[in-house]
N, C-alpha and C positions, 0 to 999 in steps of 0.2 A: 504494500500500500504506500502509493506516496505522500508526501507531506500534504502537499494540495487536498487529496484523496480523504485523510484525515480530517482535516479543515471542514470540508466539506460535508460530513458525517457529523462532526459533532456541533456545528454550526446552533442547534438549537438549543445545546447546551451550555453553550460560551461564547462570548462574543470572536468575532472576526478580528476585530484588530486585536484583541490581547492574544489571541491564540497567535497571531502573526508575529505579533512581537516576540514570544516564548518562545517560538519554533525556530526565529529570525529566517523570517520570509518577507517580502514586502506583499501589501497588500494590493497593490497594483499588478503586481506577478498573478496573486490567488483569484484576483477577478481577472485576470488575462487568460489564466488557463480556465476559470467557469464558463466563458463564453466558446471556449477553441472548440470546435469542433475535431470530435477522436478521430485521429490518425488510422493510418490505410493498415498499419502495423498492431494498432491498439485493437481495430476489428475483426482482424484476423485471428488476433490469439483468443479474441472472445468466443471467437466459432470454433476454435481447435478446446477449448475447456470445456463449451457444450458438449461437443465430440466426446471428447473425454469422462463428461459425467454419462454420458449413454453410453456408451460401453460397456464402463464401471459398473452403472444400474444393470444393463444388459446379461454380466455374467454374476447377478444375485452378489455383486459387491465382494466377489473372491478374487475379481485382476486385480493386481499390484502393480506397479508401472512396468516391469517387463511386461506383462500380458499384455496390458493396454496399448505400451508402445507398439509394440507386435501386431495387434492387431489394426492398427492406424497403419503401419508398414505393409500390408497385405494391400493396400489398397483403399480401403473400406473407406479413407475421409484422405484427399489430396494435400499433401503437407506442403505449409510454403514454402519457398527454398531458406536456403539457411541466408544469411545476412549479409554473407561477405560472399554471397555467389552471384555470377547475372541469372535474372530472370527467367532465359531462356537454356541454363546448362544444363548437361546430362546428368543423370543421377550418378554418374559412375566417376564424377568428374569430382564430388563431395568428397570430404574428408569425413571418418566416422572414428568417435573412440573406439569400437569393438568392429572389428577387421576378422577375417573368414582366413581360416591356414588349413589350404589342404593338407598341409606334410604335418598338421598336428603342434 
């Protein structure tokens, strides 16, 4: 959660400038980012977390993230490229912590 995000939340419970000050944020910042419209990157991971909680529900809440990742990796919800890749590269073109050795 980020600071803003916080803000934001407990907004009914305290006031906006003192939380600003406490947090040291300005409050030009925390109204700049309430009006921003979320990013192309912000709604994407919100569809990959939905994704993620069906799944979860899906197998009665016994996948763990292996499962779940695995199952997103079959195919089942199109993941977006990773960050530092273009757009349009091959999957094969990715770097991955866990790497396949045929010779074991």
């Amino acid at each position: 959660m980020t600071i803003f995000r916080f803000i934001a939340a407990k907004k009914t419970e305290h006031s906006i400038q003192i939380m600003c000050r406490v947090l040291e944020v300005s409050r030009s910042g925390y109204h700049a980012w309430a009006v921003r419209p979320p990013s192309a990157r912000a709604i994407a991971d919100e569809q990959l977390t939905g994704r993620i909680a069906v799944i979860h529900k899906e197998s009665r809440k016994t996948y763990g993230s292996p499962r779940v990742h695995a199952e997103l990796r079959l195919g089942r919800l199109k993941l977006r490229p990773h960050a530092d890749m273009p757009a349009g590269a091959p999957a094969e073109t990715r770097h991955s912590r866990w790497r396949f050795n045929p010779q074991g």
